[in-house]
C-alpha positions as CSV (number, residue, x, y, z in Angstrom):
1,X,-132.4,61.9,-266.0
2,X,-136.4,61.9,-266.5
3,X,-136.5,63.4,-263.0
4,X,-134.0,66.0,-263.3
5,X,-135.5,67.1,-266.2
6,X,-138.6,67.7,-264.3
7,X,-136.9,69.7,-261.8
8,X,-135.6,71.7,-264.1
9,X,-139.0,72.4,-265.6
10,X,-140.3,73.3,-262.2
11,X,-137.3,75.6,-261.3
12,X,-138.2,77.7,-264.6
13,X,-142.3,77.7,-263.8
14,X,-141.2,78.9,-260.0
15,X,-141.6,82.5,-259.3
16,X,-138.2,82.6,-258.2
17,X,-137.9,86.1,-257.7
18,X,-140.7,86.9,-255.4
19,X,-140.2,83.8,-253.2
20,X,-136.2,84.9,-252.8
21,X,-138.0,88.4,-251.5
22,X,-140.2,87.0,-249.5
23,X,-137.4,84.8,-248.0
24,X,-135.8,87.8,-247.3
25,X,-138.2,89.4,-245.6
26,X,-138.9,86.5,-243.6
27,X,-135.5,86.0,-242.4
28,X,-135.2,89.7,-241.0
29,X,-138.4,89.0,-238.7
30,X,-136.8,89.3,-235.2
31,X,-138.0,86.4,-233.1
32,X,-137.9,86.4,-229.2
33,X,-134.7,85.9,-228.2
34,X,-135.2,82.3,-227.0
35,X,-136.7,81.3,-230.1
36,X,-134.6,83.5,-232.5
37,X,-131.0,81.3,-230.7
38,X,-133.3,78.0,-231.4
39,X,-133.6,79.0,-235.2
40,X,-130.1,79.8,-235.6
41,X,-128.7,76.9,-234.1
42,X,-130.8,74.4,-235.8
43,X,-130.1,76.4,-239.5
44,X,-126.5,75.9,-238.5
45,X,-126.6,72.2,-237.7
46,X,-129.0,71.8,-240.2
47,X,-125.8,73.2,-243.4
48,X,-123.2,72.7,-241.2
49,X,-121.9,76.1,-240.3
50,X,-119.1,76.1,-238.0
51,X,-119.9,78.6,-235.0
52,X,-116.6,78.4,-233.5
53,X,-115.4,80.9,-236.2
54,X,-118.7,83.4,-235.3
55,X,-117.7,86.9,-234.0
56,X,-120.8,86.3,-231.7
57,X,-122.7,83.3,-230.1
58,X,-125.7,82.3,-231.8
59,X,-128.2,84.2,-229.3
60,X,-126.6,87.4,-229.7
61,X,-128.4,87.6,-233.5
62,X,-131.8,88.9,-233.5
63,X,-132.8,87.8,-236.7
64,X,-132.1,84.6,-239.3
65,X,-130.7,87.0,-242.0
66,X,-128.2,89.1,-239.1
67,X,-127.1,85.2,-238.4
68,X,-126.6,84.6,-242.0
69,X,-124.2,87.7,-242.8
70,X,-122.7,86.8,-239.5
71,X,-118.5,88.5,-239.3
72,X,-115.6,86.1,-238.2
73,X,-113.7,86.4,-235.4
74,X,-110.3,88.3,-236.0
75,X,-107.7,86.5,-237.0
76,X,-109.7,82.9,-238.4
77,X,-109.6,83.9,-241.9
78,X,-105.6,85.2,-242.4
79,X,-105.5,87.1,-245.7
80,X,-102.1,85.0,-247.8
81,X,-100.5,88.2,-249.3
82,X,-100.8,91.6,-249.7
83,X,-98.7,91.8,-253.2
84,X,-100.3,93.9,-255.7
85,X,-99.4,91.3,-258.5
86,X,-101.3,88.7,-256.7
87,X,-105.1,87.8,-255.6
88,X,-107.0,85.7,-253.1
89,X,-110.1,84.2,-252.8
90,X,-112.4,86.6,-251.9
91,X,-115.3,84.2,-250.2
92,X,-115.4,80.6,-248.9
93,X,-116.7,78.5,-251.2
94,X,-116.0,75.6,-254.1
95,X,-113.7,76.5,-256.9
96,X,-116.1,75.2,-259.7
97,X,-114.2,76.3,-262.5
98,X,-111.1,78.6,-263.7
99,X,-109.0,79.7,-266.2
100,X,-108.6,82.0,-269.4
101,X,-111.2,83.6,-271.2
102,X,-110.6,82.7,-274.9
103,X,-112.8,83.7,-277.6
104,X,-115.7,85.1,-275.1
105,X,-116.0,82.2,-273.2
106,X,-116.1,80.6,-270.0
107,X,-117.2,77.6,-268.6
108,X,-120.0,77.2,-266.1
109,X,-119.7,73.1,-266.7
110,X,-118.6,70.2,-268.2
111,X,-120.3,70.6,-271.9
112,X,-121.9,73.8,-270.8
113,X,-120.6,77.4,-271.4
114,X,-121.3,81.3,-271.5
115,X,-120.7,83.9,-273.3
116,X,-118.2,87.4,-270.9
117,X,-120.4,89.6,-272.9
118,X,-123.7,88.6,-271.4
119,X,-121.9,87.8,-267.9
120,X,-121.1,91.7,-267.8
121,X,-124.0,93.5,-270.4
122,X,-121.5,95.5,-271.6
123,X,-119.6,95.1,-274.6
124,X,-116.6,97.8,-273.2
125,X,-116.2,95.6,-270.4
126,X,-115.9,92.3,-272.2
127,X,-112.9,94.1,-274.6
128,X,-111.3,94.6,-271.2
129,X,-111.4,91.2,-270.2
130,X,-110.9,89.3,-273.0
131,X,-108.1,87.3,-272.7
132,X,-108.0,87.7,-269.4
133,X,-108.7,85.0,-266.4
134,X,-111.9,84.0,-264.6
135,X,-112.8,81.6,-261.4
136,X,-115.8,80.8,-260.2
137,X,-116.6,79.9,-256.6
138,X,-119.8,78.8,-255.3
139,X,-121.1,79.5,-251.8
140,X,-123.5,77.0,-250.0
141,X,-125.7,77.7,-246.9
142,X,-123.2,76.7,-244.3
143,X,-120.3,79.5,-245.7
144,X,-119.7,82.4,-244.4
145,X,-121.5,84.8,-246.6
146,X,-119.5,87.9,-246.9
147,X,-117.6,89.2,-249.8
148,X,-113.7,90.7,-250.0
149,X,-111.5,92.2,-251.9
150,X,-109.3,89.7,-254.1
151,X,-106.6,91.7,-254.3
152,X,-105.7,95.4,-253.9
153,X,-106.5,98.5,-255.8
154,X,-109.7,101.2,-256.4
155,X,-113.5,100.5,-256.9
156,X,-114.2,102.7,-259.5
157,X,-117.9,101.4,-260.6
158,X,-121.0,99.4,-259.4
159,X,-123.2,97.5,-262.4
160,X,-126.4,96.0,-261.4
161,X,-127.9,94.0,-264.1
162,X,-131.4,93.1,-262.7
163,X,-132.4,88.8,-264.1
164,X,-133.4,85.8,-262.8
165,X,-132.9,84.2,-259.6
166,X,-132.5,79.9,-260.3
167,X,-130.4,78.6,-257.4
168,X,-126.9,77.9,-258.8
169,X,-126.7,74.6,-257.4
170,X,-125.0,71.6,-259.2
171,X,-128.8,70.9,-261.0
172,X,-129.1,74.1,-262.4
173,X,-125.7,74.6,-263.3
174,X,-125.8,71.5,-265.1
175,X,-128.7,72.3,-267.1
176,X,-129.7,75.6,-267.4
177,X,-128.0,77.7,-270.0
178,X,-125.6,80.3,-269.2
179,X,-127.0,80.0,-266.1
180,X,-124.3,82.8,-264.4
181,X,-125.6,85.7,-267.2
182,X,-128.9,85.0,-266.7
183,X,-129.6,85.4,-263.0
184,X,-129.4,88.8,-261.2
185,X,-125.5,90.3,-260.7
186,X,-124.0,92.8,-258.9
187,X,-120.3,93.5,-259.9
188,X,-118.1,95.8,-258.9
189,X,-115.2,97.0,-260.8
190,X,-111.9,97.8,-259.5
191,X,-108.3,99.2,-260.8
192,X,-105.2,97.6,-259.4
193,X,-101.8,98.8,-260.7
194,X,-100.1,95.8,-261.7
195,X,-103.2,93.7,-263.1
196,X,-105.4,96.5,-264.6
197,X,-109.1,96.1,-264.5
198,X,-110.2,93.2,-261.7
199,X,-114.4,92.7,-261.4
200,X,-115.7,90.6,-258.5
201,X,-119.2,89.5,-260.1
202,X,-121.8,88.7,-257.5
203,X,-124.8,86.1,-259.2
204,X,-128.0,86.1,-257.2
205,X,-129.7,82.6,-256.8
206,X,-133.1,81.4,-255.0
207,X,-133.6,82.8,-251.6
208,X,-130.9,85.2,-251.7
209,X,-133.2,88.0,-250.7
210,X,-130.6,90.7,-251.3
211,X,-127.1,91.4,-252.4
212,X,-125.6,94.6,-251.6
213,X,-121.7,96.2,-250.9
214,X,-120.5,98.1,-248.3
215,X,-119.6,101.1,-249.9
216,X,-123.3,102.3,-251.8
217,X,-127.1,102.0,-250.8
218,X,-127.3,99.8,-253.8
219,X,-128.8,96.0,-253.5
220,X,-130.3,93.8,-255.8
221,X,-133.9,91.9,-255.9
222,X,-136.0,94.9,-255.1
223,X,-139.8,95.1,-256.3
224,X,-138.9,97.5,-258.7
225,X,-135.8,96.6,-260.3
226,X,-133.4,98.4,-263.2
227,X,-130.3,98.1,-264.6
228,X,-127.7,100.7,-263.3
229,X,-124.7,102.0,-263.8
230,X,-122.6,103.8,-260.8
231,X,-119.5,105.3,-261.1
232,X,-117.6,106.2,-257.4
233,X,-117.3,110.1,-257.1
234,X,-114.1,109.1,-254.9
235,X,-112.8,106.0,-255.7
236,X,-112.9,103.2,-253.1
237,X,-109.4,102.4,-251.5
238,X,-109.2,99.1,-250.5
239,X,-106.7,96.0,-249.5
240,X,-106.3,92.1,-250.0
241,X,-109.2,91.0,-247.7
242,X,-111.3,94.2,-247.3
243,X,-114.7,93.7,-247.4
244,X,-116.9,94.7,-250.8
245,X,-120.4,93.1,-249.9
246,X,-122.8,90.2,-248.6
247,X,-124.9,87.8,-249.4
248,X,-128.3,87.0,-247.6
249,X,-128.1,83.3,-247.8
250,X,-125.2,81.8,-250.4
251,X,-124.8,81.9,-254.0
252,X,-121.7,82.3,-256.5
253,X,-118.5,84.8,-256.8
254,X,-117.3,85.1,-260.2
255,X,-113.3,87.0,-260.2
256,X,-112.6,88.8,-263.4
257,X,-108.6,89.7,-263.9
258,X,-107.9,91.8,-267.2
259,X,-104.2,91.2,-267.5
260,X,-103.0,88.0,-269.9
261,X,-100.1,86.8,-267.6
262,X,-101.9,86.2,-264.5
263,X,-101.0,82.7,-263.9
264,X,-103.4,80.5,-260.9
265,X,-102.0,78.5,-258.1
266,X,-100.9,75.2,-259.7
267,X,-101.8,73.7,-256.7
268,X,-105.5,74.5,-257.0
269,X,-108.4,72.3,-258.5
270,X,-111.7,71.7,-259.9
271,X,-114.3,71.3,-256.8
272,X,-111.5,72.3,-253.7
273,X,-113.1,74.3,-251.1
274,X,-111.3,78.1,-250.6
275,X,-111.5,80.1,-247.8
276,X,-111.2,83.8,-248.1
277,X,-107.9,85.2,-248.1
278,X,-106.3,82.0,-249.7
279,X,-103.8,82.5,-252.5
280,X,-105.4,82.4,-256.0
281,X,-102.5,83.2,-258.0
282,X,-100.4,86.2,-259.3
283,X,-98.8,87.7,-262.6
284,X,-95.7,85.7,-264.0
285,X,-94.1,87.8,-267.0
């Protein structure tokens, strides 16, 4: 415990948000092309990432961060349903934590919770979701670091809420208080017919150099950083699986569904690993 607490003491004296940019700017350098297929394979042996499911072969990425947001192959991440009633996971990661939101609250751990309000600065936003449903899925190194769409419908609005950057690993999220509406986020906001207002909440963490979507110029973690507000002139169209975003190394999705009845997967539990496109669960009324 004495050592933990120490840790924690160092994470908060770190200056966490200019090392994560200088991480990033490190990991675009473009090596030599033997040397850049060295650093990728080692990175990936070193987490555990599993090339076989790569759109490319190591060699063919010219920089650490182009290796990181690395695509799939077609096909290796099958998307469960297409109902509008009903969402997925929209990353691979560890399902840390799920369930209602009651009384403006969620849990980040065991003993350890936060408030919607500060998770989405904005106190129109937390009427919406109140007594709605949350789940939390946290990406490591070794995951494939790209962001979808859990379920179908419009993105109507970008937030960026500029913060800190403390990794959002089991130590932090242990003791560092709401931890999820403190660091930097990037949500964005989307209408689907049958479960009204669905936000896919994107938490920056140490060495995530950038966060960004794939439908605005917007990213997070730049020298000069404010909070803004961006609402779609045309409204974003997308499906179960589409791709919203990226992040430059791993960190944590937080999925926001407005309507009471949404009901998850009874088969899903505390610490199981998701892949994208896996069933989350759907509206029983």
């Amino acid at each position: 415990m004495v050592m933990e607490r120490v840790a924690v003491q160092a994470l908060k004296l770190l200056p966490k948000n200019f090392v994560s940019r200088a991480f990033g700017a490190v990991s675009d350098v473009e090596f030599p092309a033997p040397f850049q297929t060295t650093v990728n394979r080692v990175f990936a042996d070193l987490v555990g990432a599993d090339l076989s499911e790569s759109e490319q072969e190591p060699n063919a990425y010219p920089s650490l961060n182009s290796f990181f947001t690395r695509k799939l192959r077609d096909g290796v991440r099958p998307v469960s349903t297409d109902d509008p009633s009903a969402a997925v996971s929209p990353v691979d990661g560890v399902l840390s934590n799920f369930g209602p939101i009651v009384n403006d609250t969620l849990i980040q751990a065991k003993g350890r919770e936060y408030r919607l309000g500060d998770l989405v600065d904005s106190g129109a936003q937390r009427k919406v979701f109140e007594g709605g449903h949350y789940a939390t899925i946290y990406l490591s190194p070794r995951d494939y670091h790209r962001i979808h769409s859990p379920t179908s419908g419009s993105v109507t609005r970008v937030s960026y809420i500029p913060g800190h950057l403390f990794p959002v690993n089991s130590l932090a999220v242990r003791n560092i208080d709401e931890l999820f509406a403190v660091n930097e986020r990037l949500i964005s906001y989307m209408e689907n017919p049958k479960m009204g207002r669905v936000g896919v909440v994107k938490v920056g963490a140490t060495c995530v150099g950038r966060i960004g979507v794939s439908f605005h110029e917007v990213e997070t973690n730049l020298k000069f950083r404010r909070r803004r507000e961006i609402e779609m002139e045309t409204p974003i169209e997308v499906a179960h699986g589409d791709e919203l975003g990226l992040f430059n190394l791993g960190s944590t999705v937080i999925v926001l569904i407005e309507h009471p009845d949404f009901q998850f997967d009874p088969t899903l539990t505390q610490g199981q690993h998701l892949k994208m496109g896996q069933f989350l669960g759907e509206i029983v009324s």
